[in-house]
ROGULO-703328 format. One record per residue (C-alpha): residue in one letter; x, y, z. Coordinates in steps of 0.02 Angstrom, whole numbers. Layout:
ROGULO-703328
res = A&east = X&north = Y&up = Z
...
//
This chain:
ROGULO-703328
res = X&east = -2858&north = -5006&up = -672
res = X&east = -2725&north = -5156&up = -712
res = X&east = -2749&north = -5325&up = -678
res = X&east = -2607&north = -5373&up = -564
res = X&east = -2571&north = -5515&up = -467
res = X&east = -2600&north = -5553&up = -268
res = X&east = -2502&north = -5671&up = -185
res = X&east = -2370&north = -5682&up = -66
res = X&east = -2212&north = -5601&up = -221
res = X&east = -2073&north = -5722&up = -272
res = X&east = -1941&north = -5639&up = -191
res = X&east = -1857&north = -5456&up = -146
res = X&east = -1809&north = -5324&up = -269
res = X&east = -1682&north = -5230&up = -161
res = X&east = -1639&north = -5038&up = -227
res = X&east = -1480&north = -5042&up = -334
res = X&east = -1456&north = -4859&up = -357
res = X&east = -1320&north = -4810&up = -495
res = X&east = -1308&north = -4639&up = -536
res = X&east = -1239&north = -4653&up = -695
res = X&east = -1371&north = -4790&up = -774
res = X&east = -1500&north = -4670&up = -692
res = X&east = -1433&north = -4538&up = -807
res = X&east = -1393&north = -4630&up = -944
res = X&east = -1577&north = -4717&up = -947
res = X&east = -1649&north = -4499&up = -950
res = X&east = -1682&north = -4528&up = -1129
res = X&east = -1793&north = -4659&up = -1103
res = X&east = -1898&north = -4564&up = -987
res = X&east = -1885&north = -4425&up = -1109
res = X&east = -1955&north = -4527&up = -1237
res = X&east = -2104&north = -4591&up = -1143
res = X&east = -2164&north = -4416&up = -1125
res = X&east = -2164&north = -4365&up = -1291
res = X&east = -2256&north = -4551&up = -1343
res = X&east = -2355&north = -4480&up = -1196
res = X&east = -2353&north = -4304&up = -1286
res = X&east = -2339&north = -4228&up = -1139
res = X&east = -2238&north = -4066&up = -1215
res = X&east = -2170&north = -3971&up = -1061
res = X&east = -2164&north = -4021&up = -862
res = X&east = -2157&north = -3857&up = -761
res = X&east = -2070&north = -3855&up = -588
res = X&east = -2150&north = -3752&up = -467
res = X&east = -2059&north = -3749&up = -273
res = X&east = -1920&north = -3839&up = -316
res = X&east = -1811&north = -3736&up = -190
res = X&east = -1884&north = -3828&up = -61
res = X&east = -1821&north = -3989&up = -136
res = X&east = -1655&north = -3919&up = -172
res = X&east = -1645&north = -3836&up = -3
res = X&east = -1663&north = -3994&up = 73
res = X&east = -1548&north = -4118&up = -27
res = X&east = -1413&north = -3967&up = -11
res = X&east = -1463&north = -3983&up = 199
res = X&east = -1396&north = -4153&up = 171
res = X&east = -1577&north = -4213&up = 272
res = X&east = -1665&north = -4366&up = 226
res = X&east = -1809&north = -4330&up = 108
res = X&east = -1986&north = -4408&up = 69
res = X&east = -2089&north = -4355&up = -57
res = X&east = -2284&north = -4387&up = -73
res = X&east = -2352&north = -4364&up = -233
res = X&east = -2541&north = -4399&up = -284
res = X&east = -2526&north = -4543&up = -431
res = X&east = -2683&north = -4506&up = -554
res = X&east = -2595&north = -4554&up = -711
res = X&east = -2469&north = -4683&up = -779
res = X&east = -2329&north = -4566&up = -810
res = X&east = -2332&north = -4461&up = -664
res = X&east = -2207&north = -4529&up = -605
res = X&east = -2071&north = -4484&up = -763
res = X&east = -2151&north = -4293&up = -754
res = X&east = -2089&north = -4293&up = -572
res = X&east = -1897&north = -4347&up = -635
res = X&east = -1896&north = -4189&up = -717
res = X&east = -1844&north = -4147&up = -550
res = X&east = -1716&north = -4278&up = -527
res = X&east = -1644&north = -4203&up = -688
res = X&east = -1631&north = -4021&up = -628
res = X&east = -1571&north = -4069&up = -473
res = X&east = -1455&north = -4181&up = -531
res = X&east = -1495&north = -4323&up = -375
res = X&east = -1595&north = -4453&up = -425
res = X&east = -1752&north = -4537&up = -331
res = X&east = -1797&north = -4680&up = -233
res = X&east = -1950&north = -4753&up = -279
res = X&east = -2048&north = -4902&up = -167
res = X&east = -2131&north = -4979&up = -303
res = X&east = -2279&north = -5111&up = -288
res = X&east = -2173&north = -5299&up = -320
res = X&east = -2318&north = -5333&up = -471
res = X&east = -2226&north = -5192&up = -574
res = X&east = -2035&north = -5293&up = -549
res = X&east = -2146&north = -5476&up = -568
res = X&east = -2237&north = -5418&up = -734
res = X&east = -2064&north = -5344&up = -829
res = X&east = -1945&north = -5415&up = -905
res = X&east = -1773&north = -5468&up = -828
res = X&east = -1669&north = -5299&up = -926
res = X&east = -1835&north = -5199&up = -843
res = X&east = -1803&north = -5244&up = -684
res = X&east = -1621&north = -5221&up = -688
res = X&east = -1648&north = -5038&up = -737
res = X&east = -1779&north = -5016&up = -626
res = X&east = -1650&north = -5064&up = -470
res = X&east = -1520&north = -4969&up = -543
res = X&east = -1634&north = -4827&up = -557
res = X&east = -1680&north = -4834&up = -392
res = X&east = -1836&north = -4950&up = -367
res = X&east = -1864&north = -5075&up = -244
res = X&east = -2031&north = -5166&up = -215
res = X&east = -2137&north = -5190&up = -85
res = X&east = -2296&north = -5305&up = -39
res = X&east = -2424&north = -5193&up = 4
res = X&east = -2535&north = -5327&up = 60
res = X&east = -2409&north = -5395&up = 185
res = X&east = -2321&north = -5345&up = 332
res = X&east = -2160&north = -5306&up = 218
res = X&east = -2024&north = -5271&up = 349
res = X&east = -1873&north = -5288&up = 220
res = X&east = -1950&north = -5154&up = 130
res = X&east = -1995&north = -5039&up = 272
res = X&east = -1822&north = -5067&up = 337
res = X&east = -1747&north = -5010&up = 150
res = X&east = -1849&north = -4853&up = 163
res = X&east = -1792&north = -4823&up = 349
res = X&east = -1614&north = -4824&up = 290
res = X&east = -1649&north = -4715&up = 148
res = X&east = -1717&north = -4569&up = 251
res = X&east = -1588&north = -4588&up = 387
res = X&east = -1416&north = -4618&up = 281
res = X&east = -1434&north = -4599&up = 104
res = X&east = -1404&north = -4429&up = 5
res = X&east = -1554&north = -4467&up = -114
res = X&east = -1747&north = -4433&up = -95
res = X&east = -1871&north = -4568&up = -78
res = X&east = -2053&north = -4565&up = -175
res = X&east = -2199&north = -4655&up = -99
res = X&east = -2367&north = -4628&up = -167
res = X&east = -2485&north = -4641&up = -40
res = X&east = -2617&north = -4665&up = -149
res = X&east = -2556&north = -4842&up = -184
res = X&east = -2643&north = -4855&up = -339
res = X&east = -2705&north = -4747&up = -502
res = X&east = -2864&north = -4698&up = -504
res = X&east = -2880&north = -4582&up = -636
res = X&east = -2946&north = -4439&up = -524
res = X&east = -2814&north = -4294&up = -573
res = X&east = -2927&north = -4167&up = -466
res = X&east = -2989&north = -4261&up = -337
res = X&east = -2847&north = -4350&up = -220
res = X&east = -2890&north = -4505&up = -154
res = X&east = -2874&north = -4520&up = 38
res = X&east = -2693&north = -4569&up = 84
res = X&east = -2656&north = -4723&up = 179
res = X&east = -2540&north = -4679&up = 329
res = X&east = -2379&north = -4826&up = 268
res = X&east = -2285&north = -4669&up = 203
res = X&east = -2322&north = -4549&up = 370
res = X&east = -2265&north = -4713&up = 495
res = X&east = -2106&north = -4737&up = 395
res = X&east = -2067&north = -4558&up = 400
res = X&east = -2101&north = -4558&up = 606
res = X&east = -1999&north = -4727&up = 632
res = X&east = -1846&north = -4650&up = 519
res = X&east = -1841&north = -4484&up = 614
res = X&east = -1873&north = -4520&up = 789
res = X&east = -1696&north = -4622&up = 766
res = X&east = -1614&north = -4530&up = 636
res = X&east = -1444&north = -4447&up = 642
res = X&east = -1507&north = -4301&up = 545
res = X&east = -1662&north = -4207&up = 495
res = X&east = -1801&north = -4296&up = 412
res = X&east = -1960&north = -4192&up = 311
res = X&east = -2095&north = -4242&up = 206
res = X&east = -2110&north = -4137&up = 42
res = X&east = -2295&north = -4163&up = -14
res = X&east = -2292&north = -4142&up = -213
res = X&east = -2434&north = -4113&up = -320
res = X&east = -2434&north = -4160&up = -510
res = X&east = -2561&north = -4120&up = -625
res = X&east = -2574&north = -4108&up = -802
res = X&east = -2693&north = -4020&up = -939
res = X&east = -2726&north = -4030&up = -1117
res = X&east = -2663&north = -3923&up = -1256
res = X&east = -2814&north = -3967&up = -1373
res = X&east = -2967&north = -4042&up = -1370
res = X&east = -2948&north = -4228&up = -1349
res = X&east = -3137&north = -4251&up = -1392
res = X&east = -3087&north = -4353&up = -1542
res = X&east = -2992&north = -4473&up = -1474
res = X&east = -3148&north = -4515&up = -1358
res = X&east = -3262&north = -4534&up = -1474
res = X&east = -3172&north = -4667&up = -1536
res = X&east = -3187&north = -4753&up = -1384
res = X&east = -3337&north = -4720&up = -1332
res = X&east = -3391&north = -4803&up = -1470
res = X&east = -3284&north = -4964&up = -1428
res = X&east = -3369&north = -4984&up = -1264
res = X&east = -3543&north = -4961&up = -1335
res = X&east = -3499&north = -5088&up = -1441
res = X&east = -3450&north = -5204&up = -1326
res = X&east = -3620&north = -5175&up = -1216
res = X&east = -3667&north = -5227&up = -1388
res = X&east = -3762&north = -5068&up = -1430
res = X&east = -3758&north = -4948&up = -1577
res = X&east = -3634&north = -4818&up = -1554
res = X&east = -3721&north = -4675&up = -1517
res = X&east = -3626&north = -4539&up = -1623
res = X&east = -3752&north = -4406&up = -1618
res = X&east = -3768&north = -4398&up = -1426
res = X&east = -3654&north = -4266&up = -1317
res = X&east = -3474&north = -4340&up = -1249
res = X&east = -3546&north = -4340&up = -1060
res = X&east = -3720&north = -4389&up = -1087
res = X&east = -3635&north = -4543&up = -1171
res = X&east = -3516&north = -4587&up = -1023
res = X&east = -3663&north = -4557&up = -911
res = X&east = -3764&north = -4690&up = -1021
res = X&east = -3630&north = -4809&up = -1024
res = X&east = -3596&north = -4797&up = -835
res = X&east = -3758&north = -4855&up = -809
res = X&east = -3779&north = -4989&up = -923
res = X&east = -3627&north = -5051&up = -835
res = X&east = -3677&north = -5038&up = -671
res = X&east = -3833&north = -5110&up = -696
res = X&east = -3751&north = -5270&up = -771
res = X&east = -3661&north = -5285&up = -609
res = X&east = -3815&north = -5244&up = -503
res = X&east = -3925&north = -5389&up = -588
res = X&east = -3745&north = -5501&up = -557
res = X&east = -3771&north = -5471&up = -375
res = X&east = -3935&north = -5426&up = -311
res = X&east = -4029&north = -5499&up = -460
res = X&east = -4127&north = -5345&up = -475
res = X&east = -4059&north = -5157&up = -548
res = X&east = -4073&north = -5010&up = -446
res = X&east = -4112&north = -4817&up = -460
res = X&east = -4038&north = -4683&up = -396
res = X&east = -3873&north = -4562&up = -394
res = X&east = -3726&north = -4642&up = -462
res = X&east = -3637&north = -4638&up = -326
res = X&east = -3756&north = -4688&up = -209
res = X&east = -3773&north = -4853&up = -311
res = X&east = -3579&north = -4876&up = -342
res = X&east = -3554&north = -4873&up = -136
res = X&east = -3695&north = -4983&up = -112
res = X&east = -3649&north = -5121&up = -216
res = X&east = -3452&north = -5121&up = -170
res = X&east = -3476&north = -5121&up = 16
res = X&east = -3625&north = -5258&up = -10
res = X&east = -3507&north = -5345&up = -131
res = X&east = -3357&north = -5324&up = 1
res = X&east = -3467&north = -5352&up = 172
res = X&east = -3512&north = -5543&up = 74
res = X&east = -3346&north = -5587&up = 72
res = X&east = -3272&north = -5522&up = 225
res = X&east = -3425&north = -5623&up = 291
res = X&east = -3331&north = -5792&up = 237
res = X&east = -3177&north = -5746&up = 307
res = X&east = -3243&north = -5702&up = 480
res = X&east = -3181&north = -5532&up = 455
res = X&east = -3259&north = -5360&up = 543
res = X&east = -3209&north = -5183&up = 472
res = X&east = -3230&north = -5079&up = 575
res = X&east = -3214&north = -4888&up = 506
res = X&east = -3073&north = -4947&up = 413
res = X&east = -3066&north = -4856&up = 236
res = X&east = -3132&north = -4975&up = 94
res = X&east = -2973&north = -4984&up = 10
res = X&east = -2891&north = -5051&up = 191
res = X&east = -3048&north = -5175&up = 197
res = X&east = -2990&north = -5251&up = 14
res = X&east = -2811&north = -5289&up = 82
res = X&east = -2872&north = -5383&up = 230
res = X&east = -2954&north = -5476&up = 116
res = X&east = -2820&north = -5514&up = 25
res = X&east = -2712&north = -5530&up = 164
res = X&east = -2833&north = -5673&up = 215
res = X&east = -2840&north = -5766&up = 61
res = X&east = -2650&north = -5769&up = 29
res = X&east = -2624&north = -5832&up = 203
res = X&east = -2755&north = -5983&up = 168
res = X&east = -2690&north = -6004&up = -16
res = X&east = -2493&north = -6017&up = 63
res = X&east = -2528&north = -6099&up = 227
res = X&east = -2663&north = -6227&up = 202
res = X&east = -2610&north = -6391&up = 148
res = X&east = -2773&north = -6463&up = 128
res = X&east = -2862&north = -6371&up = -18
res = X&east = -2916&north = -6441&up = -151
res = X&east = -2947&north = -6378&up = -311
res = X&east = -3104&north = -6321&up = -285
res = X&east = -3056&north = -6213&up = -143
res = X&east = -2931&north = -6147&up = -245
res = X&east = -3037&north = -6099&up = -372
res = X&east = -3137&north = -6001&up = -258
res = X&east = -2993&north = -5914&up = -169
res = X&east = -2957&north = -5844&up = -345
res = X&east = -3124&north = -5808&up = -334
res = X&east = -3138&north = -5680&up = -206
res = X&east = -2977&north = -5612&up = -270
res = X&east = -3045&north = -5543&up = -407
res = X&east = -3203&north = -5511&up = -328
res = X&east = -3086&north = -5380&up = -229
res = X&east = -3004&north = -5299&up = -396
res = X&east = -3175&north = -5288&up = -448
res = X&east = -3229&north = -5185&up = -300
res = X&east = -3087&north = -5083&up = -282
res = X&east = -3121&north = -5030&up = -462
res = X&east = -3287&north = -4995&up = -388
res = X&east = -3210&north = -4860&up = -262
res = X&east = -3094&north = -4775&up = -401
res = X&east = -3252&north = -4702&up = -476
res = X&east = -3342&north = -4603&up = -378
res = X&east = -3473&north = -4593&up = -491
res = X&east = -3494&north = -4375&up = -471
res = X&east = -3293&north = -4341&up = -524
res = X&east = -3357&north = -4287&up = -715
res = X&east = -3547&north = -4223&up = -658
res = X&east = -3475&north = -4104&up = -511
res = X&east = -3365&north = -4025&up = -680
res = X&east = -3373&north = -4073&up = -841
res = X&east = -3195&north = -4008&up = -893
res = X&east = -3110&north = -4080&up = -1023
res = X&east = -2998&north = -4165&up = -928
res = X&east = -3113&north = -4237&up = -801
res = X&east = -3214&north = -4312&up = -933
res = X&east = -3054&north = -4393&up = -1035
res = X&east = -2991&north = -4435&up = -874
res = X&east = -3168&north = -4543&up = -862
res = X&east = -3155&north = -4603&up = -1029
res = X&east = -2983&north = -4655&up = -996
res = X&east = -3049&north = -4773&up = -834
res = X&east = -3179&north = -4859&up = -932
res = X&east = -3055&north = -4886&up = -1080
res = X&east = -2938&north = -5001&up = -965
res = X&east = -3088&north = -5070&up = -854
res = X&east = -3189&north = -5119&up = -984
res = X&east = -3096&north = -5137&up = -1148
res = X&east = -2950&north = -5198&up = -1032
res = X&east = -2813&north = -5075&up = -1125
res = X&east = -2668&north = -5095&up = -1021
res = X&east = -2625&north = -4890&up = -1039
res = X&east = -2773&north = -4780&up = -1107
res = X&east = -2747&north = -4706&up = -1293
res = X&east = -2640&north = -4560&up = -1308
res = X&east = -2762&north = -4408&up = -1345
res = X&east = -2674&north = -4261&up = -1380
res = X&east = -2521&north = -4137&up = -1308
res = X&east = -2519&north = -4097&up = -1162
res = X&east = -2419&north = -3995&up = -1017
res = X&east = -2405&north = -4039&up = -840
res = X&east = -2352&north = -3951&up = -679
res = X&east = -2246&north = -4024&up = -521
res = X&east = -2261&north = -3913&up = -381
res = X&east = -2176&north = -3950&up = -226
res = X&east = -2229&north = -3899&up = -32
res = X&east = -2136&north = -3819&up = 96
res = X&east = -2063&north = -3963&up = 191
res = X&east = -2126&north = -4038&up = 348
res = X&east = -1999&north = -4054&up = 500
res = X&east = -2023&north = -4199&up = 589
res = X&east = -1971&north = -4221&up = 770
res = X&east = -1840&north = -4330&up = 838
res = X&east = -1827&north = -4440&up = 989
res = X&east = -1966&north = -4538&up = 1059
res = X&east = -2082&north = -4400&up = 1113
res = X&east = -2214&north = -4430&up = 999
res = X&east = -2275&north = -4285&up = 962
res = X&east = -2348&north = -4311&up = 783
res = X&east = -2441&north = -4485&up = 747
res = X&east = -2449&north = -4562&up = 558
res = X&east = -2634&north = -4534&up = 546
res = X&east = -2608&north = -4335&up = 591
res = X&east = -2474&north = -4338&up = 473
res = X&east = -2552&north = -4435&up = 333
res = X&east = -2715&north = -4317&up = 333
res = X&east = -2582&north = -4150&up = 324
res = X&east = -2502&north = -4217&up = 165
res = X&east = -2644&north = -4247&up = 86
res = X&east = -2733&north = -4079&up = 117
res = X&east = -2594&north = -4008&up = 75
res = X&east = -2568&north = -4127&up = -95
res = X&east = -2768&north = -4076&up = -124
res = X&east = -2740&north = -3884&up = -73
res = X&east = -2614&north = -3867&up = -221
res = X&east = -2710&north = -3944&up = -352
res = X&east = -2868&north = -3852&up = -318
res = X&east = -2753&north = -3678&up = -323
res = X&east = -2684&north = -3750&up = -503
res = X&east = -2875&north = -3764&up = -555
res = X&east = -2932&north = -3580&up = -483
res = X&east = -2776&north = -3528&up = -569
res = X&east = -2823&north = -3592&up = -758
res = X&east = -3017&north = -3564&up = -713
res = X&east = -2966&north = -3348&up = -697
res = X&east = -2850&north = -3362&up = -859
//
């Protein structure tokens, strides 16, 4: 995962949209894909997406985010539609680019949001969007990549709630259009790991163990790691499953902390316990006059303690044991790469194809008669999201 900032953001990067920089900027995205040798993006239910925008009703679309450049395979729609997207975008990605960046990145269509605040000018773009404008809007409900292409994280319910709030007061239809993306390779990328596998041995400070099979290796290092971070905390290393010991430490790790902030969890979902945390510790870092540079020091502190246990929960430590497929194990490889050797993107490791299917939409209902709630709505899109990936995989399993 990336290293990203967490504080309250500079300021508001309002949408910009301009159809004709969108278009002009295509070969940009076109060339990112083939850096990204990604050699075709095939369209699956698009009819549902033009059915809609032809409708003239306001359109969300939830796609699962498990690589970098998901999100350029899923303008290939954009393209043979010929509308272009809306895209909330987390305010790091505006913050860390460059001032022409962030021009074209308004222009295109993005606007940013703090996810770890209460971020009403950006729920109040989104509104808008969905109730007056003529062009989709992408959220990822995910939030963040986790390098699980099979495997959907669960969805936090921001996405569902701004749906419900646009619609119950909208002029004209709103639906959700869940959208799976996934994406396979065209030869074996086995190469390309090695390689790497042998960088993070070699930072462990081992010998690179050449001779050993791909997933024993990753297995191996995955330990060695965890154990490091095991003896950090509980001065001691543990046994047991993987993920038995990956959950233990991050909700020990996390239950310390929320512990100095006075904080109680609940049955909240780990990745909602992190930004309460961090919620927490911008409010003290903004509001209180009084710290000193010590308590500074150990606001930062916990901040990274929480990057380092939501890296914790993108690995859930039986993704590559439950099946060892190719991509599942580069997909591993990849994780470790950026955790570990802190690549900002993982190496490019051969062609590959990807696939954008789209859902049947979901008609939400108008008026204040609630008769859908976010978390209902949240836990449809994702089984849905997770239905059409796992019908992709049975698909190239019977081939």
């Amino acid at each position: 995962m990336n290293i990203q900032p967490y504080r309250s953001p500079d300021q508001h990067w309002p949408p910009k949209m301009t159809p004709w920089w969108f278009y002009l900027a295509d070969f940009l995205r076109t060339n990112a894909l083939r850096k990204q040798q990604i050699q075709s993006v095939e369209l699956r239910g698009l009819e549902y997406l033009k059915d809609a925008i032809a409708s003239k009703k306001g359109v969300l679309l939830t796609p699962n985010h498990s690589f970098h450049w998901d999100s350029y395979c899923l303008l290939e729609a954009a393209r043979a539609t010929s509308c272009p997207f809306y895209f909330m975008t987390a305010w790091q990605v505006f913050h860390q680019s460059n001032w022409f960046d962030r021009i074209s990145m308004q222009r295109c269509g993005c606007f940013s949001v703090d996810r770890e605040g209460a971020d009403m000018q950006s729920m109040k773009t989104a509104i808008d969007i969905l109730q007056n404008r003529p062009h989709p809007l992408v959220i990822f409900p995910e939030g963040d990549v986790y390098h699980t292409n099979d495997r959907i994280t669960p969805f936090r319910d921001g996405a569902a709630a701004i749906a419900l709030m646009a619609a119950r007061k909208a002029e004209r239809d709103v639906v959700v259009i869940p959208v799976a993306i996934k994406r396979w390779y065209l030869s074996d990328p086995s190469p390309s790991m090695l390689k790497t596998l042998s960088g993070l041995e070699t930072r462990l400070y081992w010998q690179p163990k050449q001779d050993t099979p791909i997933p024993e290796r990753i297995l191996q290092i995955a330990d060695g790691l965890l154990s490091l971070k095991e003896l950090e905390h509980f001065q001691t290393t543990r046994t047991g499953p993987l993920p038995a010991r990956i959950r233990s430490l991050a909700n020990a790790v996390l239950s310390k902390v929320e512990e100095r902030y006075g904080i109680t969890h609940g049955d909240s979902m780990l990745p909602e316990r992190v930004k309460e945390v961090r919620r927490r510790i911008i409010q003290r870092q903004t509001e209180d006059n009084e710290l000193t540079a010590v308590d500074r020091r150990k606001l930062e502190a916990d901040m990274d303690i929480m990057f380092f246990v939501t890296q914790l929960y993108s690995y859930p430590g039986d993704y590559m044991t439950d099946k060892p497929s190719l991509e599942r194990i580069a997909e591993t490889v990849d994780k470790l790469e950026e955790d570990v050797l802190g690549a900002p993107y993982p190496s490019v490791r051969g062609p590959k194809r990807a696939v954008v299917q789209f859902a049947p939409p979901f008609e939400l209902p108008r008026g204040k008669e609630k008769k859908l709630n976010a978390t209902d709505l949240t836990e449809k899109m994702h089984a849905h999201v997770q239905g059409m990936i796992d019908a992709m995989n049975l698909e190239i399993d019977s081939e």
